[in-house]
Every structure is written in C-alpha cells, then in structure tokens.
N, C-alpha and C positions, 0 to 999 in steps of 0.2 A: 649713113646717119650724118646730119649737118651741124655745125659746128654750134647752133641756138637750141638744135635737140640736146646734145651732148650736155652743153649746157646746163639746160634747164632740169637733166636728170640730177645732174651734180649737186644742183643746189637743193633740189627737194628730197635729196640723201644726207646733205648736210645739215638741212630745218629737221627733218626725222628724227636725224641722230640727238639733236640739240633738245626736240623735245621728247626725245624718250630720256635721255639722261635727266633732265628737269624734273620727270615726271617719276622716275625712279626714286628721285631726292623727296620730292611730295610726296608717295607713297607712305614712305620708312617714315616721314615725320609726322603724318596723318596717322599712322599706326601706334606710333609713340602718344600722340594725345588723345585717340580714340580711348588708349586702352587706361590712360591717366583716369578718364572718366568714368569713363565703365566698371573700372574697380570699386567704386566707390557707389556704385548699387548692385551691382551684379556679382555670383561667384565667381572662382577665378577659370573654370574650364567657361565659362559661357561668356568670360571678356576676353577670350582668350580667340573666342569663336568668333566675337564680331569684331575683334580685332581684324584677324583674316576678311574678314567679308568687306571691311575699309579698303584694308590693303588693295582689296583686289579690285574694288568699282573705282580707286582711281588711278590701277592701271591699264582697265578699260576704259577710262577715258580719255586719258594719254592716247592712247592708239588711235578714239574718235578724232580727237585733234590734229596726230600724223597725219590721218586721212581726209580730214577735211581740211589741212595747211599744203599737202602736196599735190592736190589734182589728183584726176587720172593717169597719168604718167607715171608718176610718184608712187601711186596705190598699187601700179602693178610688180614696181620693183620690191616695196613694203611687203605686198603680199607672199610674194615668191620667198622672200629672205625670210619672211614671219615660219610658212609651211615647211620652211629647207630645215631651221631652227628647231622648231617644234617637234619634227620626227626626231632629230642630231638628242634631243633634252628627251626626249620620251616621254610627248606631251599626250596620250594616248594612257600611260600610266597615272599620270598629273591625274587625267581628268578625273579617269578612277577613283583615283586618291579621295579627290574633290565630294566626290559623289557618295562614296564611303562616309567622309568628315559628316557630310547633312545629315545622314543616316544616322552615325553617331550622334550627333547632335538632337536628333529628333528621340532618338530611343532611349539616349540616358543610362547607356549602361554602367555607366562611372564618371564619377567625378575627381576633378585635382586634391588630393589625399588620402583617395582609396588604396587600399592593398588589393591588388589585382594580379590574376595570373593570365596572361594571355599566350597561350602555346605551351612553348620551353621557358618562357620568360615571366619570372614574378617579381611585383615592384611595389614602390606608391607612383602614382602617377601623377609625375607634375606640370606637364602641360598638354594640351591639346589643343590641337590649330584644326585650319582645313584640310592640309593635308596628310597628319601625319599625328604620334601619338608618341608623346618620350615618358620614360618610367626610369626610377632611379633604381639599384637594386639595394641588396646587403654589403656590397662589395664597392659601393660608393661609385659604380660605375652608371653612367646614361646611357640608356638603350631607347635609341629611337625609331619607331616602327609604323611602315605608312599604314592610314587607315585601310588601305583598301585590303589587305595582310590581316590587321585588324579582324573584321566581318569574316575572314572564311578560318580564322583559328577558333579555339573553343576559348570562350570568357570565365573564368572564374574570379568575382567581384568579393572579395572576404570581409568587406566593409559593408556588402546587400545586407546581412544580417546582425544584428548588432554583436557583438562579442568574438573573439576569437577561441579554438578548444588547445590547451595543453594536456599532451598526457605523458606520463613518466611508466616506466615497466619496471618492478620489483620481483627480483628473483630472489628466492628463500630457498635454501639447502634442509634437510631434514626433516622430523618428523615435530610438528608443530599445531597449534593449535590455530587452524584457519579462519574459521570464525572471527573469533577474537582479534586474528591480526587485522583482519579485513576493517573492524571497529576502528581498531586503532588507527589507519591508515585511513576512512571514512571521517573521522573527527580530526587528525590532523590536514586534511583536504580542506574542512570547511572552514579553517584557520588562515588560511594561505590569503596571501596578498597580493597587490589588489585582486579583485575575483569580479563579478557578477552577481549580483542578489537575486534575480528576477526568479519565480516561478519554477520558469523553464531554464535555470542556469545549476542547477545544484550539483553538486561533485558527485562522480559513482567511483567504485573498487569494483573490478569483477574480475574474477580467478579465471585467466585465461588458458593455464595448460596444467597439468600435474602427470609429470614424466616418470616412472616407476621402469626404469631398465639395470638390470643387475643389479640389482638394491639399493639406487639410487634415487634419491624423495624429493625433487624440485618443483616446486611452484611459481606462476608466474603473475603476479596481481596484474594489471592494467587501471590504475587512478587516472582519471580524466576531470578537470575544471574549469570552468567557462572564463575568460579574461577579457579586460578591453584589448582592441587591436593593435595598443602599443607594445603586447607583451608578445604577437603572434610570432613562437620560433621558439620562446626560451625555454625550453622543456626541460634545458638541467636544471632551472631554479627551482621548477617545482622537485623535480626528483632528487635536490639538496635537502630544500625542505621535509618532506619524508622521510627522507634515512635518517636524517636529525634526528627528527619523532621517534623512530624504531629504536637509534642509539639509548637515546632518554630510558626507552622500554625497557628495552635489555639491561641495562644496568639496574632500572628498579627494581626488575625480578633477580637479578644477583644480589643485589644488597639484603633483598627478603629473606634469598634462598640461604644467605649468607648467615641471618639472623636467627 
C-alpha cells in the first residue's frame, strides 16, 4: 500500500468521523424541536413516535453524506466498521425492536397514561419511542421494555375500558341475618367515593362462602365497585369504608337492644 493510498484512507476516516459526530449532534437537536412541535398537536405516545422517526432519517442521512464525502475507498472501510459495529450493538435486535415500535404504533394498544400490564410488569406508561416501551410502576421505579418483548407478552390495557373494579372481602363470624347485611353493605357501596355512575357500573355484595365446620358460622361477602383509574389498587379504602358502615350498624342495633 503506497503512501497516497494510505493517505487518502486516513482522511476519509477522519471526514467520516467528523461528520458522524456532527451529525449525531443534528440528530439530538432535530429531535428536541421535532418533538417541541409535535406536542403541541399531537398526543404524547404519537410525538414521541415521530420524534424517533426524526431522529432516525437524519441519521441516515449522515451516513448518505459519509458515503457520498468518502468515495469508494472510504465506503469500504465505513461499511466494514458500520457491519463489525452493528453485530458488537445487536443491531439484529434494534431492528426488531424497530419493527415492533411500527406495529405498536399502528395498532394502538396504549397510550402514555394508561395502566397497563405487560407480562410481570404493571405500570402507566410514559413513553414510547421506536424502539422501546418505559412504564413507571407503584414503586416509583422505570421499567423500560423493548418493543419487540412487548408483541410476544400478553397486553393487559386497564385504561381499554373505562373504569377500574375495587373489591373488599367481609368476613362475619356467627349467626346473622344475611340478607339484611348484604343491604347494608349494598347501600353503603352505592355511597362510596369517587365511583362510576354508568349503567354498567353499579356496585354488587355476593355471599361468597358460608363455612359451617365444628360449629363454626362464617360468611364471606365480596362488595365489588367500579372507580376511575386513579383509584386502581386501593381496595383498603373501600374495605375502610364498609366496616365503618357495619360499625354505625352494630351500635344502632345495641343502642335499640339496649332501649
């Protein structure tokens, strides 16, 4: 190899380098006013998506411009390092990833707010790129999970339908008048706060077990009511709620039995 070869590879690694790093710097700022924009008509999973898709046409063009500043010469050293690179990154997963994100993107199965459970993992989820899917949990911790992971878990989306269910379990010792509780716990359900009005939202009691072993008489209610999503979890408030109720009860029927 002659000393104008040697050369001219030098410097068309040195223009490479210069404009990949330039072009790396254009990316992140392209992506920064892309998504300035984009907020400001679009949700935040779907600025979030063509943010990604900025980012990435102008670091394919970057590469057009390596290749069309370095020659032939240049393009073969580029390409080698680009392939050497790309397996080292596990650009095979990437693409996956990629091809996942579209698919999200086209199918909708959540957007940034929902409560979603994907897998082992339930969150709201607050962002969504092309490649990749982060959710916050209960635990104030960010789990972020690539899309293509995504696609082959099971989706459970708890913001698809509007409301979330709390239920609380009432266990009663002895011999009681079931009906009657069931009211009582029926009308303090329909009390509870905030709730759901709808039709299809209305609170039930149903007598789940009545255990009769050596003379012992335990019952076990199941009160179930519909909530917005911000309450989805808090099942001691309502089962506070209730025993309240019951407490109120019992003391009225003492203070009668009393009288």
């Amino acid at each position: 190899m002659d000393t104008t070869m040697l050369t001219n590879i030098v410097m068309n690694g040195i223009i490479a380098i210069s404009i990949a790093i330039a072009g790396y710097f254009a990316a992140m700022l392209a992506a920064r006013l892309a998504r300035s924009i984009v907020t400001r008509f679009l949700e935040p999973g779907l600025a979030g998506f063509v943010t990604s898709i900025v980012r990435t046409a102008v670091l394919l063009f970057t590469l057009k411009l390596i290749i069309d500043q370095t020659g032939a010469a240049g393009v073969l050293v580029i390409l080698a390092t680009a392939i050497t690179a790309a397996f080292a990154l596990g650009s095979e997963r990437i693409a996956s990833d990629v091809v996942a994100g579209i698919n999200l993107f086209m199918l909708r199965y959540y957007r940034v707010g929902d409560l979603v459970t994907i897998g082992s993992n339930r969150g709201h989820i607050i962002n969504i790129s092309l490649t990749h899917t982060s959710m916050s949990n209960g635990e104030r911790d960010k789990i972020i999970i690539p899309n293509s992971e995504v696609l082959g878990q099971v989706i459970v989306n708890h913001a698809g339908i509007p409301g979330a269910r709390l239920r609380a379990s009432i266990k009663i010792n002895g011999v009681h008048n079931r009906e009657e509780l069931m009211d009582v716990m029926l009308e303090s359900a329909k009390m509870f706060e905030p709730q759901l009005r709808g039709p299809d939202d209305l609170p039930t009691v149903d007598l789940k077990n009545i255990n009769r072993d050596g003379g012992a008489n335990l019952s076990e209610y199941i009160v179930q009511v519909i909530v917005p999503e911000s309450l989805y979890g808090s099942h001691d408030k309502l089962f506070l709620h209730l025993t309240r109720a019951l407490d109120t009860r019992a003391s009225a029927l003492q203070q009668s039995a009393a009288a």
